[in-house]
C-alpha positions as CSV (number, residue, x, y, z in Angstrom):
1,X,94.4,65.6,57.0
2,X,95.5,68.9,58.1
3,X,99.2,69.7,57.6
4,X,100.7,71.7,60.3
5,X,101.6,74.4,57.7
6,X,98.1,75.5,56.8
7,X,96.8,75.2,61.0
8,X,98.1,78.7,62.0
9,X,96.1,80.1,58.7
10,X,93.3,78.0,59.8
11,X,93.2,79.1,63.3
12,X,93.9,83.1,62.3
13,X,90.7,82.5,60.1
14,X,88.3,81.2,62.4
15,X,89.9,84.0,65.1
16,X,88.8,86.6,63.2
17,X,85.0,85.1,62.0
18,X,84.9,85.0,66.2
19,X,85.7,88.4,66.1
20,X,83.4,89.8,62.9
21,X,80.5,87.7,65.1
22,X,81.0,89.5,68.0
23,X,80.9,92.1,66.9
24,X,77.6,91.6,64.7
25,X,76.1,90.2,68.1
26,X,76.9,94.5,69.3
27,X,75.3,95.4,66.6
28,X,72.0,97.9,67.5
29,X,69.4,96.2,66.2
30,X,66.6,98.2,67.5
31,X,63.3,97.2,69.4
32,X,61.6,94.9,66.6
33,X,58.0,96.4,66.7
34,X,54.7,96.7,63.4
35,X,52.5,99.0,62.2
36,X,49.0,99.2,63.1
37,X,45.9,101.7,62.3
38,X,42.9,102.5,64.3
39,X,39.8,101.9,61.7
40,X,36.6,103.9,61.1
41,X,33.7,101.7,60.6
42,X,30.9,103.2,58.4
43,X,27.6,100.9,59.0
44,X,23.7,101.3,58.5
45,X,21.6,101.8,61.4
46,X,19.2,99.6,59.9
47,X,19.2,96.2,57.6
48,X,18.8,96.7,53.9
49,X,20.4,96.1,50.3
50,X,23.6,98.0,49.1
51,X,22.6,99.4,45.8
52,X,25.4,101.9,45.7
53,X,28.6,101.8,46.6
54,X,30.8,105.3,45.6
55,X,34.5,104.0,46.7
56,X,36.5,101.2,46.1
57,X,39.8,100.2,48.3
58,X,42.4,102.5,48.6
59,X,40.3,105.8,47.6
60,X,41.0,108.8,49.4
61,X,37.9,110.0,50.7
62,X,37.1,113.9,52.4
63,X,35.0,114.2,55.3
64,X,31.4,114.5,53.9
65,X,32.3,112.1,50.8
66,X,29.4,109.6,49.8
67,X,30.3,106.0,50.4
68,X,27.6,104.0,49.7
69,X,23.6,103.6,49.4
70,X,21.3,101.2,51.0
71,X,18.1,100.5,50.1
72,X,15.1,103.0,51.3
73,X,11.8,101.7,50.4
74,X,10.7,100.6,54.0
75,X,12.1,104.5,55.2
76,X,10.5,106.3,52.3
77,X,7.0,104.4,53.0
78,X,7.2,105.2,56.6
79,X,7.9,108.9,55.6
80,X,4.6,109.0,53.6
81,X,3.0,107.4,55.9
82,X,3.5,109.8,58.8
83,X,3.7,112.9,56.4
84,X,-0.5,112.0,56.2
85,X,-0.6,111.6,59.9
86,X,1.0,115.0,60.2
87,X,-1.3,116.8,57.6
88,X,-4.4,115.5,59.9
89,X,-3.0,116.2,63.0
90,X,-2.4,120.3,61.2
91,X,-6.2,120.4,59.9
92,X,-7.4,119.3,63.6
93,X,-5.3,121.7,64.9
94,X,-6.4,124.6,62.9
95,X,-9.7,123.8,63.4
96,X,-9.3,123.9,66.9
97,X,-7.6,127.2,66.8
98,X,-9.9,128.6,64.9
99,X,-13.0,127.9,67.3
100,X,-11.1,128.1,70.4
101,X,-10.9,132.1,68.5
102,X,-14.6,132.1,68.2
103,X,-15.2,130.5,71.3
104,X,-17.0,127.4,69.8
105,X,-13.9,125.2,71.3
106,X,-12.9,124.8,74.4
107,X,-9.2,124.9,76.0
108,X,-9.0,121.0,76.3
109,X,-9.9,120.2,72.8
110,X,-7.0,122.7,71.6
111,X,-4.4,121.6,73.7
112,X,-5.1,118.0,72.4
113,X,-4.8,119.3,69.2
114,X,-1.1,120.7,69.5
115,X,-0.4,117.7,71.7
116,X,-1.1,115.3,68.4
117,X,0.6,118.0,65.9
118,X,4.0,117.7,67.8
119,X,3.7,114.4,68.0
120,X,3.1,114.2,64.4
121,X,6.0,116.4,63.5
122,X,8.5,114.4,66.1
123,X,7.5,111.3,63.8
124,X,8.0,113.1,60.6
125,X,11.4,114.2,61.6
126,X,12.8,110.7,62.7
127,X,11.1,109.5,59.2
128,X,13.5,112.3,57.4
129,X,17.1,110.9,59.6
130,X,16.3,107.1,59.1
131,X,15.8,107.8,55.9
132,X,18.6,110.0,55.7
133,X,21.3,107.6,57.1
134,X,20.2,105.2,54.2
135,X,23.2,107.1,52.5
136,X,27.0,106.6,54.1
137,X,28.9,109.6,54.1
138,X,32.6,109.7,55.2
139,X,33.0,110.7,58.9
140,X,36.2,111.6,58.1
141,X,38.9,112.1,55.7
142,X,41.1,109.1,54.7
143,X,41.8,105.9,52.7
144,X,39.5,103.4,52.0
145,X,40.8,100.4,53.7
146,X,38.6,97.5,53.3
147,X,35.3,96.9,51.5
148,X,33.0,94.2,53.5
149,X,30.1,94.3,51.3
150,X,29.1,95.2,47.9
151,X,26.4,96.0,45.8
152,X,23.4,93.8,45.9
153,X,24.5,92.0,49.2
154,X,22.6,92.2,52.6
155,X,24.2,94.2,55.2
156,X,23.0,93.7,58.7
157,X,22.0,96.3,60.7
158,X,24.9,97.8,62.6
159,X,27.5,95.4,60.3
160,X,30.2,98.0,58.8
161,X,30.0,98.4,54.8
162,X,33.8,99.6,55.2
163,X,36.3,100.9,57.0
164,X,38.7,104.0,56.6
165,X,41.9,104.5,57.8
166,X,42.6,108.4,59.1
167,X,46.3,108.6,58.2
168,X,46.3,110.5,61.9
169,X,45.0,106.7,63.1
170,X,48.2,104.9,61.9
171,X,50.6,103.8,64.9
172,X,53.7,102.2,65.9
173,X,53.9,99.3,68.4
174,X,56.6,97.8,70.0
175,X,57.7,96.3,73.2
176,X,60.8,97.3,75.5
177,X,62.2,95.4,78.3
178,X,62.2,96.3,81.7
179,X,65.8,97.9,82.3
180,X,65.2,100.2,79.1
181,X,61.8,101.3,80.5
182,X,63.4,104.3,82.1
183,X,64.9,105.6,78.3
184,X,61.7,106.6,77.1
185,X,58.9,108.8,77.8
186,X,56.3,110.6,76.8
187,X,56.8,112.7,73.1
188,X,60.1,111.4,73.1
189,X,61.3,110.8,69.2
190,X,62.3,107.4,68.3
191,X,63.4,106.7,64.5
192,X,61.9,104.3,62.5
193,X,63.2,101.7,60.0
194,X,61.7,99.2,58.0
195,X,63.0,97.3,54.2
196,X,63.4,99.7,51.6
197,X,61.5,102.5,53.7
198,X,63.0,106.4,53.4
199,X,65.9,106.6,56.0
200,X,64.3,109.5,57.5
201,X,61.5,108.2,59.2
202,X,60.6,109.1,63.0
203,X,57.3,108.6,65.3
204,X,56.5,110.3,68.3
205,X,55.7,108.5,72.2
206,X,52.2,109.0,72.9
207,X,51.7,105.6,75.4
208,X,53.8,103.5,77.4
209,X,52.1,100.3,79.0
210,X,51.7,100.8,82.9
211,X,52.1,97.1,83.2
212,X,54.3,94.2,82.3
213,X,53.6,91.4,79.8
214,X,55.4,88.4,80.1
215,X,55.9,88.5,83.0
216,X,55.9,85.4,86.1
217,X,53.3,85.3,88.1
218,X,55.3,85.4,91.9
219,X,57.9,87.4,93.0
220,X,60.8,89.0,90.4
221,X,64.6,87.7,90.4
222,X,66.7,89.5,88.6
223,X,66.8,87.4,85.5
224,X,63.3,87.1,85.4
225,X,63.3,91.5,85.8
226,X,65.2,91.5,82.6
227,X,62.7,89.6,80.8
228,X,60.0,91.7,81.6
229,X,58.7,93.9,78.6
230,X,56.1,97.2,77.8
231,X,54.4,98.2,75.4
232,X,54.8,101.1,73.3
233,X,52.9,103.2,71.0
234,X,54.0,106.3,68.8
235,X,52.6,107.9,66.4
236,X,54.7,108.6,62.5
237,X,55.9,111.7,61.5
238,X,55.1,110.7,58.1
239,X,52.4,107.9,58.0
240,X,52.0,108.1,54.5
241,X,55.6,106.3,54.2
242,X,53.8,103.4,56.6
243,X,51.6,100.2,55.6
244,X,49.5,98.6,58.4
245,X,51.2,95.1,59.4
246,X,54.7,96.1,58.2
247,X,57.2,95.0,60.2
248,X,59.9,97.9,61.2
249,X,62.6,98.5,63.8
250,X,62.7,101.2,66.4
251,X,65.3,102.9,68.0
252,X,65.7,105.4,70.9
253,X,67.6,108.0,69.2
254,X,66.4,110.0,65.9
255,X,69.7,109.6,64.6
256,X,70.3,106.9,61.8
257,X,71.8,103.6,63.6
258,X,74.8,101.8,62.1
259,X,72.6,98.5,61.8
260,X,70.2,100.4,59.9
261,X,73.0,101.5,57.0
262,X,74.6,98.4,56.4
């Protein structure tokens, strides 16, 4: 039992964890968003093998780079293939030339002739890109993110080998209620936190949601305005500093928030 000596301490005690509560509950805490990246897929036009793959997860890759290899036999044998229809097609079309010159040919039989040559050379030249794009190159410059098949797998036509993450790609989202909607716009500077991140991190506002999520499908009381919420997206300063699927906090101002230090 209690004696009526201690009670006062007691009472002064839970007074003032009331007080260090209230004022953690005023705390800024910041809108709770995570990190996402827009991907590049890299994928065959056509069905074949991997026998080559150049990169493994977490390269950095230049625009241009080799990826990957599939294989070509089907391409290369289709090249042949109409390379002879286009050396025909040149002899009948030489020959044609040269009596339409003499005046052994006549007009209809030459224009057949350069009618089957460009058809010939349209053929070769889609030979030459399918078997061109047999090779993946890096559309652009990045990291290699994920890896989806490897050397001596079947890749469907049209079914990524991999993905690359442009660092300009990497984004924040987070959602803000309705009465803080009017706070932010468009290239306005928000600062960025996240566990053991530099404290110096900011992104840039480059989309704010037109429309609610969340919200009730009838008409809006008050309470049920304030539990309307947007979605926002900026881009990093520094995406580098950034993982996709981290968690981080964002707030309004670029300055650091007291939350954030303590």
């Amino acid at each position: 039992m209690t004696s009526p000596r201690r009670l006062p301490t007691i009472l002064v005690a839970l007074a003032f964890a009331g007080v260090l509560a209230g004022c953690d509950d005023k705390r800024d805490l910041g809108y709770q968003g995570w990190v996402e990246a827009d991907m590049i897929f890299v994928s065959p036009d056509e069905t074949g093998r991997v026998t080559k793959l150049s990169v493994r997860e977490g390269d950095a890759v230049k625009n241009g780079d080799q990826l990957y290899a599939v294989d070509d036999d089907l391409q290369q044998a289709d090249l042949n293939q109409n390379n002879a229809t286009l050396a025909n097609a040149q002899q009948t079309y030489d020959r044609a030339f040269s009596l339409s010159k003499t005046g052994a040919g006549t007009q209809a039989t030459l224009d057949s002739a350069v009618s089957a040559l460009r058809v010939a050379e349209a053929r070769v030249n889609t030979s030459k890109t399918r078997l061109a794009r047999r090779s993946g190159f890096a559309p652009v410059a990045g990291t290699v993110q994920q890896i989806y098949f490897r050397e001596g797998e079947m890749v469907p036509a049209q079914r990524p080998v991999l993905s690359i993450m442009p660092p300009g790609n990497m984004k924040v989202r987070f959602y803000v209620p309705e009465p803080d909607l009017p706070k932010l716009a468009i290239g306005d500077e928000v600062r960025v936190t996240c566990d053991n991140c530099s404290p110096d991190l900011t992104a840039k506002i480059y989309f704010i949601a037109t429309s609610a999520e969340y919200t009730p499908p009838v008409i809006y009381s008050l309470d049920e305005r304030n539990k309307l919420v947007y979605l926002i997206q900026a881009r990093p300063a520094r995406p580098d500093s950034l993982r996709v699927g981290q968690p981080v906090s964002v707030y309004l101002n670029a300055r650091t928030p007291v939350a954030a230090k303590q």
